[in-house]
C-alpha atoms as an extended CHARMM CRD file, in Angstrom:
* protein
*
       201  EXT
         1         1  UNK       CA             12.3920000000      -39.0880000000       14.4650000000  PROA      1               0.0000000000
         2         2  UNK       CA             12.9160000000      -42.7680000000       12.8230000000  PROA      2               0.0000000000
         3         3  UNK       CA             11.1900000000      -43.0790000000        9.6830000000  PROA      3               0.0000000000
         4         4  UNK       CA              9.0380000000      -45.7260000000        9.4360000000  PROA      4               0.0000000000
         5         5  UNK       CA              9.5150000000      -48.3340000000        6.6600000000  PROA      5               0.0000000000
         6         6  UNK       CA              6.5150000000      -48.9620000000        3.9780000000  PROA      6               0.0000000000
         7         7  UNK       CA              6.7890000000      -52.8790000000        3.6130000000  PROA      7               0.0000000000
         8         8  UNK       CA              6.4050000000      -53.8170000000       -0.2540000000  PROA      8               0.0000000000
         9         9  UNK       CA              2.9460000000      -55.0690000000       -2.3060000000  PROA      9               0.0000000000
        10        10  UNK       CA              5.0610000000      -58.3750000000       -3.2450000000  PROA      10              0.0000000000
        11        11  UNK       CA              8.0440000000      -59.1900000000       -4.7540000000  PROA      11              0.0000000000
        12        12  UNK       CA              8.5740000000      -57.7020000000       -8.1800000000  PROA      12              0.0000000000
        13        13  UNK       CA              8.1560000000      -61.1150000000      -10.1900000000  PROA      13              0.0000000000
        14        14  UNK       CA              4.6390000000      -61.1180000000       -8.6570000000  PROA      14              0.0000000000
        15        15  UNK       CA              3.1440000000      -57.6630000000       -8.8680000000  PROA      15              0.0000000000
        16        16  UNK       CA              1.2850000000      -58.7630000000      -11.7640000000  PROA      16              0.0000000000
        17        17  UNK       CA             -0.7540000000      -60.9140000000      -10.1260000000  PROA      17              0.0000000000
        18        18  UNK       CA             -4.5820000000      -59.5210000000       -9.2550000000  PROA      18              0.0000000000
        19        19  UNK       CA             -4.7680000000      -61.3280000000       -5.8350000000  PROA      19              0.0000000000
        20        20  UNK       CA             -1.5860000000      -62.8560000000       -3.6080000000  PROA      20              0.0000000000
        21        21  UNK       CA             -2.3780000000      -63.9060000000       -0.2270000000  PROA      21              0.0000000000
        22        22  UNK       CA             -0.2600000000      -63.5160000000        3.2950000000  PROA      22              0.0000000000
        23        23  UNK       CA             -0.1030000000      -65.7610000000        5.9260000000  PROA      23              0.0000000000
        24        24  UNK       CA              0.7110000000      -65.8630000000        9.3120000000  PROA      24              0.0000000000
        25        25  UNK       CA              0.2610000000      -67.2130000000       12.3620000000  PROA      25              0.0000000000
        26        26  UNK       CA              0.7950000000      -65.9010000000       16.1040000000  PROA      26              0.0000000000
        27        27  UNK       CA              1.0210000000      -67.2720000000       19.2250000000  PROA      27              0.0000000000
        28        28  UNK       CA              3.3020000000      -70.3600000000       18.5360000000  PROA      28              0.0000000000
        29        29  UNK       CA              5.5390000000      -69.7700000000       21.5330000000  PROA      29              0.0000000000
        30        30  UNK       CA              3.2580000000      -69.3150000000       24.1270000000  PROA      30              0.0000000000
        31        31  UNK       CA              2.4950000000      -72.0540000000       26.9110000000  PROA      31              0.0000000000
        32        32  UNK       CA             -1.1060000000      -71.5010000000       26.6050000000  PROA      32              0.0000000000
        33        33  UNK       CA             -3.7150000000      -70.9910000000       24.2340000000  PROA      33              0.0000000000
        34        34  UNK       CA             -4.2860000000      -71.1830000000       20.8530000000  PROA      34              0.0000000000
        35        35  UNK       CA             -2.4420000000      -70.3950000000       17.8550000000  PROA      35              0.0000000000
        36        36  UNK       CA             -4.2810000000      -68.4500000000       15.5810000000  PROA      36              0.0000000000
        37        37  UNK       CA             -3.4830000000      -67.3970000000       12.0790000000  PROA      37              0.0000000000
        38        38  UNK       CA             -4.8160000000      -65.5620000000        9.3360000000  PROA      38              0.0000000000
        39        39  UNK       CA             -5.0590000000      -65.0090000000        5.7380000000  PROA      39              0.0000000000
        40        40  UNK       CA             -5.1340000000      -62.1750000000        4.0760000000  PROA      40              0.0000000000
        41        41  UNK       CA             -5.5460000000      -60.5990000000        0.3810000000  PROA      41              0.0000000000
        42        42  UNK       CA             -5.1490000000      -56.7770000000       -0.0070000000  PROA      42              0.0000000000
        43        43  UNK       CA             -6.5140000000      -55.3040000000       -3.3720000000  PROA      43              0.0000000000
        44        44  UNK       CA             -3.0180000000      -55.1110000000       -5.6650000000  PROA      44              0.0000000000
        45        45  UNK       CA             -0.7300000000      -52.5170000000       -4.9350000000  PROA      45              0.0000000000
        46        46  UNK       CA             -2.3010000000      -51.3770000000       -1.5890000000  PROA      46              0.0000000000
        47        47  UNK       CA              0.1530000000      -49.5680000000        0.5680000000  PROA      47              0.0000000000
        48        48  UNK       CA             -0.0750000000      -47.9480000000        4.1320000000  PROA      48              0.0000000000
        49        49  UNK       CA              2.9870000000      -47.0310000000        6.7510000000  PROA      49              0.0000000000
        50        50  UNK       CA              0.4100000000      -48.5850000000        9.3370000000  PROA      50              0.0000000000
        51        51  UNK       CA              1.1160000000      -52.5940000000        8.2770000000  PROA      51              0.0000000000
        52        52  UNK       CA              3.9870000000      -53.6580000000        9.4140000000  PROA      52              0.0000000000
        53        53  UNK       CA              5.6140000000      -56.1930000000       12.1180000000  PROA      53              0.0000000000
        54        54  UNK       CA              2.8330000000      -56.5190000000       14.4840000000  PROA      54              0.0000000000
        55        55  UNK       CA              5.4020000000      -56.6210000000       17.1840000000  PROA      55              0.0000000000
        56        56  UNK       CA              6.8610000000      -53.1090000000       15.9830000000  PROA      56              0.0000000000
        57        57  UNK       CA              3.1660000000      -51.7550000000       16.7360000000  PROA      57              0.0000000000
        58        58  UNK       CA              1.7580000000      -50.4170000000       19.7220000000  PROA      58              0.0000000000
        59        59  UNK       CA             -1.5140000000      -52.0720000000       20.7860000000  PROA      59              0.0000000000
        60        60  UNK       CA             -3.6260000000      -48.9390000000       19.6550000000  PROA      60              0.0000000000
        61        61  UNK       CA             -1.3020000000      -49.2080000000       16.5390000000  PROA      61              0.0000000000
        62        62  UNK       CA             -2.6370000000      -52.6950000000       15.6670000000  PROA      62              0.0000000000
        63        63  UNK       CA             -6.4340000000      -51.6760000000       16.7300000000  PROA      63              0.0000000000
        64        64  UNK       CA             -5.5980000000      -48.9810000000       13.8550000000  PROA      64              0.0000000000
        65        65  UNK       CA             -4.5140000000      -51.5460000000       11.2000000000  PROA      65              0.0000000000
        66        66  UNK       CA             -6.9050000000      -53.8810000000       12.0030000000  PROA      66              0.0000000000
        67        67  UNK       CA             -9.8960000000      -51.4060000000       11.1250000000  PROA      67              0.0000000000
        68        68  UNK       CA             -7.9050000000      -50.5080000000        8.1050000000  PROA      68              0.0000000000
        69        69  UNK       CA             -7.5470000000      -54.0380000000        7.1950000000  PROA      69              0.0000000000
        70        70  UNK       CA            -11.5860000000      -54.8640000000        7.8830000000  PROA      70              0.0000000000
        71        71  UNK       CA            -11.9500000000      -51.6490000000        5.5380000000  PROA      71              0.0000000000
        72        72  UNK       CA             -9.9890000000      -52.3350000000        2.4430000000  PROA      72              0.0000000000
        73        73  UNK       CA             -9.0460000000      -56.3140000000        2.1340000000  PROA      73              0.0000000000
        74        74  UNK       CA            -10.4760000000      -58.4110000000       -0.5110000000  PROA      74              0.0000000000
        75        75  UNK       CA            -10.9340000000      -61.0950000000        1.6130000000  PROA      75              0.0000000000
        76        76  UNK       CA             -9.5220000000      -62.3710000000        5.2380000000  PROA      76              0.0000000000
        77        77  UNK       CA             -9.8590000000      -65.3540000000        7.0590000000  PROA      77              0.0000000000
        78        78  UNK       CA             -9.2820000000      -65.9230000000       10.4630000000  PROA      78              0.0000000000
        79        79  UNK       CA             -8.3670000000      -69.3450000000       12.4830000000  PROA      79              0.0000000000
        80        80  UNK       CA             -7.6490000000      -70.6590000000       15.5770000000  PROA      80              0.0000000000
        81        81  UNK       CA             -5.5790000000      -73.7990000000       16.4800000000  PROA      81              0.0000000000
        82        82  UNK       CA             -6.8210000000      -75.2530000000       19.4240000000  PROA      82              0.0000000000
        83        83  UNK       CA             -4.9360000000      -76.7000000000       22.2220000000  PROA      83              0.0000000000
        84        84  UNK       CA             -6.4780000000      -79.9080000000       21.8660000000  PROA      84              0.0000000000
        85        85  UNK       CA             -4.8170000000      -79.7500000000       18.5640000000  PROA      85              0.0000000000
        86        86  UNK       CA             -1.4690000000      -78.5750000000       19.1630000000  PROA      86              0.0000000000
        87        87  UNK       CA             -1.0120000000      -81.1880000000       22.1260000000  PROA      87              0.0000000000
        88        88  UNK       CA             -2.2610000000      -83.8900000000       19.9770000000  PROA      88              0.0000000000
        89        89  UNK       CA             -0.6830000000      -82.8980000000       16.5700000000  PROA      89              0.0000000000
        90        90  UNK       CA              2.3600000000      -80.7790000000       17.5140000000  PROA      90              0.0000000000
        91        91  UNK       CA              2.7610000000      -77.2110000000       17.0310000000  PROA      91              0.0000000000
        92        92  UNK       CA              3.6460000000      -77.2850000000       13.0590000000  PROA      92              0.0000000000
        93        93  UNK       CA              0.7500000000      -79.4320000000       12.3390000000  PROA      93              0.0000000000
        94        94  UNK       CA             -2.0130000000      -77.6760000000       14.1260000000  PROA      94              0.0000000000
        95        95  UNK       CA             -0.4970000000      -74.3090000000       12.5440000000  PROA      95              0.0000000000
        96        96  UNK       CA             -0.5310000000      -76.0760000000        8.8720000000  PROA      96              0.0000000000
        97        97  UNK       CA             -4.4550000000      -77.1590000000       10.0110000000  PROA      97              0.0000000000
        98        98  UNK       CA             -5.3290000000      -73.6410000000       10.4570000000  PROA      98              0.0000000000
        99        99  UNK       CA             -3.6970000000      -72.3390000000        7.6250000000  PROA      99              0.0000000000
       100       100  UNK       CA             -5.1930000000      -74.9440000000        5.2920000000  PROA      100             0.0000000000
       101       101  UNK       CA             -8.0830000000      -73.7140000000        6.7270000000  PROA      101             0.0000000000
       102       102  UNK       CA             -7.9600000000      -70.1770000000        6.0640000000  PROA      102             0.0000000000
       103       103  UNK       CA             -6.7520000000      -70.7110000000        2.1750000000  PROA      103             0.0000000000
       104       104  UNK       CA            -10.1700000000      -73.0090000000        2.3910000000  PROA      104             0.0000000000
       105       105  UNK       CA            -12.7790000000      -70.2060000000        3.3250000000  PROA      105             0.0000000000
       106       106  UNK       CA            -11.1530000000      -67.2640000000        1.2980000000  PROA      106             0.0000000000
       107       107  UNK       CA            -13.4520000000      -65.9340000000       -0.6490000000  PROA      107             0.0000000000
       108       108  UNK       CA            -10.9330000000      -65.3070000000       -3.2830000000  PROA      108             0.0000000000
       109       109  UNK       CA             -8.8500000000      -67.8440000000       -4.6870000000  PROA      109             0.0000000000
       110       110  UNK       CA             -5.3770000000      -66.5880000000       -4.6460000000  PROA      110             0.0000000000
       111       111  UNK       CA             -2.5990000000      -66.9280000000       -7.9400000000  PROA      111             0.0000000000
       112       112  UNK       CA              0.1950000000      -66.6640000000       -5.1990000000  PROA      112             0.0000000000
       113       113  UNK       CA              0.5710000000      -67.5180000000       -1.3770000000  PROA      113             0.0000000000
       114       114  UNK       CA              3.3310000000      -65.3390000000        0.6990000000  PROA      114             0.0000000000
       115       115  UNK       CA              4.0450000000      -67.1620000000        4.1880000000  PROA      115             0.0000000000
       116       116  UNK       CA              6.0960000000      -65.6140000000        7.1330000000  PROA      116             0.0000000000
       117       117  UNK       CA              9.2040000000      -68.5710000000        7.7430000000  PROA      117             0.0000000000
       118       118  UNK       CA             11.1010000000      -70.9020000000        6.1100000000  PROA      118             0.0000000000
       119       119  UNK       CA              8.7710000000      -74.0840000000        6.3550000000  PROA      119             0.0000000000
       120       120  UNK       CA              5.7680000000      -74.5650000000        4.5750000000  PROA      120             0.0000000000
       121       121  UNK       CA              3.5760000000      -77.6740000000        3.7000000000  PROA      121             0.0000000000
       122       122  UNK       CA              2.2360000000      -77.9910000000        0.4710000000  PROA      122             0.0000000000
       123       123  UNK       CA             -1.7250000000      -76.7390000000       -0.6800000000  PROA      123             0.0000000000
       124       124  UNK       CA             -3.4750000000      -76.9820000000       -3.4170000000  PROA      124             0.0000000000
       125       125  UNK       CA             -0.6710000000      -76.8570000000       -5.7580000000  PROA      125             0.0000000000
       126       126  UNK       CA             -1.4080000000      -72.9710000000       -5.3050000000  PROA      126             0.0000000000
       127       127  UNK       CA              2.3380000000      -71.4950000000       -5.8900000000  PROA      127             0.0000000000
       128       128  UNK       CA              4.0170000000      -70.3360000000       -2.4730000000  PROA      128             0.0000000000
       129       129  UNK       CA              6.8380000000      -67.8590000000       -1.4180000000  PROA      129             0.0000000000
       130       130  UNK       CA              8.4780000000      -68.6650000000        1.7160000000  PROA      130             0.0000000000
       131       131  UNK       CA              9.7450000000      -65.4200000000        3.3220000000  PROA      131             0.0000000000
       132       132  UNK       CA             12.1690000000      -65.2060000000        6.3710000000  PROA      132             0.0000000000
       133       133  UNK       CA             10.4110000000      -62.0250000000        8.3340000000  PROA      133             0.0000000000
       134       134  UNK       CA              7.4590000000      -61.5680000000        5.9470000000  PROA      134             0.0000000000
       135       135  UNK       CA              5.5870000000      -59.9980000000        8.6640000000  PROA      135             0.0000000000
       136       136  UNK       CA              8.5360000000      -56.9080000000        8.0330000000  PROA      136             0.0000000000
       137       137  UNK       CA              8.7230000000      -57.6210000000        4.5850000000  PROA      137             0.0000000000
       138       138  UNK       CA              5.2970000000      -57.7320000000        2.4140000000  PROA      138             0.0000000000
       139       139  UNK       CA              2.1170000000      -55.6600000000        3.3690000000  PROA      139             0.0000000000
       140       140  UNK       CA             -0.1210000000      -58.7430000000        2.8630000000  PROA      140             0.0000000000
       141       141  UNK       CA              1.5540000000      -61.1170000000        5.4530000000  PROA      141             0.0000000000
       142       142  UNK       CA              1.8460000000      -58.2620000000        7.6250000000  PROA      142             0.0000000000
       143       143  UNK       CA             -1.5810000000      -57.6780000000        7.4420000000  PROA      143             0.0000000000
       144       144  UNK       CA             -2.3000000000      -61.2210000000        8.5600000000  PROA      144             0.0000000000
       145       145  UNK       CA             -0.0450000000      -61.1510000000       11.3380000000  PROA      145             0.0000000000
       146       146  UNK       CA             -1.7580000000      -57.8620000000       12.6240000000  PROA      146             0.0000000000
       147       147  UNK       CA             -5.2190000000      -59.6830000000       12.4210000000  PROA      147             0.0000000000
       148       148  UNK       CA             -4.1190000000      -62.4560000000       14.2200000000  PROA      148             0.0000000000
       149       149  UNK       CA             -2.4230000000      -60.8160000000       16.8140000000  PROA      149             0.0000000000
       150       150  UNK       CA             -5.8550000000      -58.8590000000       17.4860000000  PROA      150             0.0000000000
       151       151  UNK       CA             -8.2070000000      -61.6180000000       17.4870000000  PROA      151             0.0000000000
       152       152  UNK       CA             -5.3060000000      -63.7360000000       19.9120000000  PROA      152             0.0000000000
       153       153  UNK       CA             -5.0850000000      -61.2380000000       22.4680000000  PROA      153             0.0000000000
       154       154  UNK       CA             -8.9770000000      -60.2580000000       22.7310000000  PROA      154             0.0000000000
       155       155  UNK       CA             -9.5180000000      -64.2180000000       23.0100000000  PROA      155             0.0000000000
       156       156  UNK       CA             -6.4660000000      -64.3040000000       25.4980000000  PROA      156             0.0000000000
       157       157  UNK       CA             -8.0040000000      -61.5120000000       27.7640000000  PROA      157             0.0000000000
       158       158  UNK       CA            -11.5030000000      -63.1970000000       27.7220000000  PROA      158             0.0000000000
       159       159  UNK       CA             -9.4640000000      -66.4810000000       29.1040000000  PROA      159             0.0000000000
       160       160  UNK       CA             -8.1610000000      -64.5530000000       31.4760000000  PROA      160             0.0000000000
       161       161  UNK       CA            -11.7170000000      -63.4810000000       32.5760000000  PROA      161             0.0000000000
       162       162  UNK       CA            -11.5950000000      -67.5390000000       33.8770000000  PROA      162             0.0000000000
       163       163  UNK       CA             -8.2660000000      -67.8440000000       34.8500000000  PROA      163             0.0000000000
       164       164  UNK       CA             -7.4060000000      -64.7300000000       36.6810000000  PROA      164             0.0000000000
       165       165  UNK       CA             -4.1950000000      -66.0900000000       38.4740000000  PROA      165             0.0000000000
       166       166  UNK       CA             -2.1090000000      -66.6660000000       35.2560000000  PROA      166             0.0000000000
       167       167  UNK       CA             -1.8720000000      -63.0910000000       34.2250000000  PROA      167             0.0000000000
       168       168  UNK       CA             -3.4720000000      -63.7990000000       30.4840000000  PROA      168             0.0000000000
       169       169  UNK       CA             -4.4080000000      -60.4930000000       30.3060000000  PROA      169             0.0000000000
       170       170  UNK       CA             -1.2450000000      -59.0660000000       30.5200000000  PROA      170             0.0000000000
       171       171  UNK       CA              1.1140000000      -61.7910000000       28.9710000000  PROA      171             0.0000000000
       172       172  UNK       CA             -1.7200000000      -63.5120000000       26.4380000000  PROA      172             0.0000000000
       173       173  UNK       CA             -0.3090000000      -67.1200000000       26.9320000000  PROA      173             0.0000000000
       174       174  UNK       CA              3.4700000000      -66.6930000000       26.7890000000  PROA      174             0.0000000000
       175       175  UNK       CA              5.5730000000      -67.9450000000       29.6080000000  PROA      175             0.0000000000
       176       176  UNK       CA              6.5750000000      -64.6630000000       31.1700000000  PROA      176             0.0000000000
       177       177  UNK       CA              8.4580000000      -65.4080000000       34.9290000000  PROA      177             0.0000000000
       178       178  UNK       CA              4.9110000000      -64.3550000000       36.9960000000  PROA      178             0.0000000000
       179       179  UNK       CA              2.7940000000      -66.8180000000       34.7000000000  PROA      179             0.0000000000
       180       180  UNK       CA              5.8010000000      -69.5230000000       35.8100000000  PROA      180             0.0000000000
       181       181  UNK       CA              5.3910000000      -68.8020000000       39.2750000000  PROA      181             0.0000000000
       182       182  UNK       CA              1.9960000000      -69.0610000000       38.9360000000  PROA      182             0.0000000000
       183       183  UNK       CA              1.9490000000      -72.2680000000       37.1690000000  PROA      183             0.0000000000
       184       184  UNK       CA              4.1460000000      -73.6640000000       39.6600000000  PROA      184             0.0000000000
       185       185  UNK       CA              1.9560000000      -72.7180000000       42.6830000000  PROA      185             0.0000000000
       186       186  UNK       CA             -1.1420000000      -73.7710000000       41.1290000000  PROA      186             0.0000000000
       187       187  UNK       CA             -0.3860000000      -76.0200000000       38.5340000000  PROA      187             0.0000000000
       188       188  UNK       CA             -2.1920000000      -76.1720000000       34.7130000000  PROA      188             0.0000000000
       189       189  UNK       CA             -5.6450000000      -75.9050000000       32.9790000000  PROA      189             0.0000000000
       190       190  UNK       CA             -6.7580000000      -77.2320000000       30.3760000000  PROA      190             0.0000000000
       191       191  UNK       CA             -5.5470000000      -74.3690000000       27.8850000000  PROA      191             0.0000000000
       192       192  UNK       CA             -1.9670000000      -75.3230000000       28.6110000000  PROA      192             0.0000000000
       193       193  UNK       CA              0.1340000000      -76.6990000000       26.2700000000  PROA      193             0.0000000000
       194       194  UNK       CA              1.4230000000      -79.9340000000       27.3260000000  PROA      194             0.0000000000
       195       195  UNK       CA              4.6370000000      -79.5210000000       25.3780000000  PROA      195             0.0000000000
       196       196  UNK       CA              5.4900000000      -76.3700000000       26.7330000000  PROA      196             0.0000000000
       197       197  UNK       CA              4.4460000000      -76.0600000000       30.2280000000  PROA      197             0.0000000000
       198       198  UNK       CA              6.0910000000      -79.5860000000       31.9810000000  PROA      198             0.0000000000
       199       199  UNK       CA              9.2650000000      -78.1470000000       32.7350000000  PROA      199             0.0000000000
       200       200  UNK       CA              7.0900000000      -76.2680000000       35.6900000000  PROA      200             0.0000000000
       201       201  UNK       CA              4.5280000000      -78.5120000000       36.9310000000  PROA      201             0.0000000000
């Protein structure tokens, strides 16, 4: 059997540091819904084989981390970008909004912010670490990623409760080939993405 990989704490110039934040955000490629990210700070040098890639984890797997996440963070803020916002602002801006947001409400102010990617816009002069695959790289953006990922796809399935012929249930908002087909025979709603969906209407 594949071992699984323990993601690291931080990186070593930062394990000093009492409370370092991750961030991350899910749902940015999906033709409906919102985008929703989180913030998360994990009590220094926690460690579990459970957070990692959120995409690497079954859904009972992230149900798991998420409890042990609600158990032992610090503090964790949660966020969602609406479509209103990411049709009016643009994808990167709504996803800044909510991550601004987060960083607001933590009840912790963090020394050191970790961010999944490569782009970042500037808060609070808090210091920042942009890291390419943080989600499979440091515990604490992992951790967000799981959250978010949770809280997406229970929202997702209650949307689906409304909108029973695009499937949300089952593909949460991305643009899988049966949500396309149904988009095409039925057209939009209002949690479309305007951006993403008029290639099919």
């Amino acid at each position: 059997m594949k071992e699984t990989k323990t993601l690291e704490y931080a990186p070593a110039e930062y394990l000093d540091l009492d409370y370092i934040v991750g961030l991350d955000e899910v749902g940015r490629g999906c033709g409906a819904g919102p985008v929703v990210t989180a913030a998360v700070i994990l009590p220094k040098g926690f460690s579990s084989p459970l957070l990692r890639d959120s995409k690497k984890l079954t859904e009972k797997q992230r149900n798991t981390a998420y409890q042990l996440i609600l158990d032992n963070a610090i503090s964790i803020v949660c966020y969602a970008g609406s479509v209103t916002d990411i049709n009016e602002l643009g994808i990167n801006a709504a996803t800044f909004k909510t991550m601004h947001r987060c960083l607001d409400d933590l009840t912790t102010t963090p020394e050191h912010i970790l961010v999944d990617g490569i782009v970042w816009e500037e808060y609070n002069d808090i210091p920042v670490t942009k890291v390419p695959k943080g989600d499979d790289t440091y515990m604490c953006i992992a951790a967000a990623a799981i959250f978010a990922k949770v809280r997406r796809d229970e929202y997702m399935v209650k949307l689906h409760e409304l909108y029973p012929i695009y499937d949300w249930d089952s593909n949460k908002g991305y643009l899988s080939p049966a949500h396309i087909a149904a988009i095409k025979e039925n057209g939009v709603c209002k949690y479309h993405r305007n951006q993403y969906v008029r290639n099919f209407i």
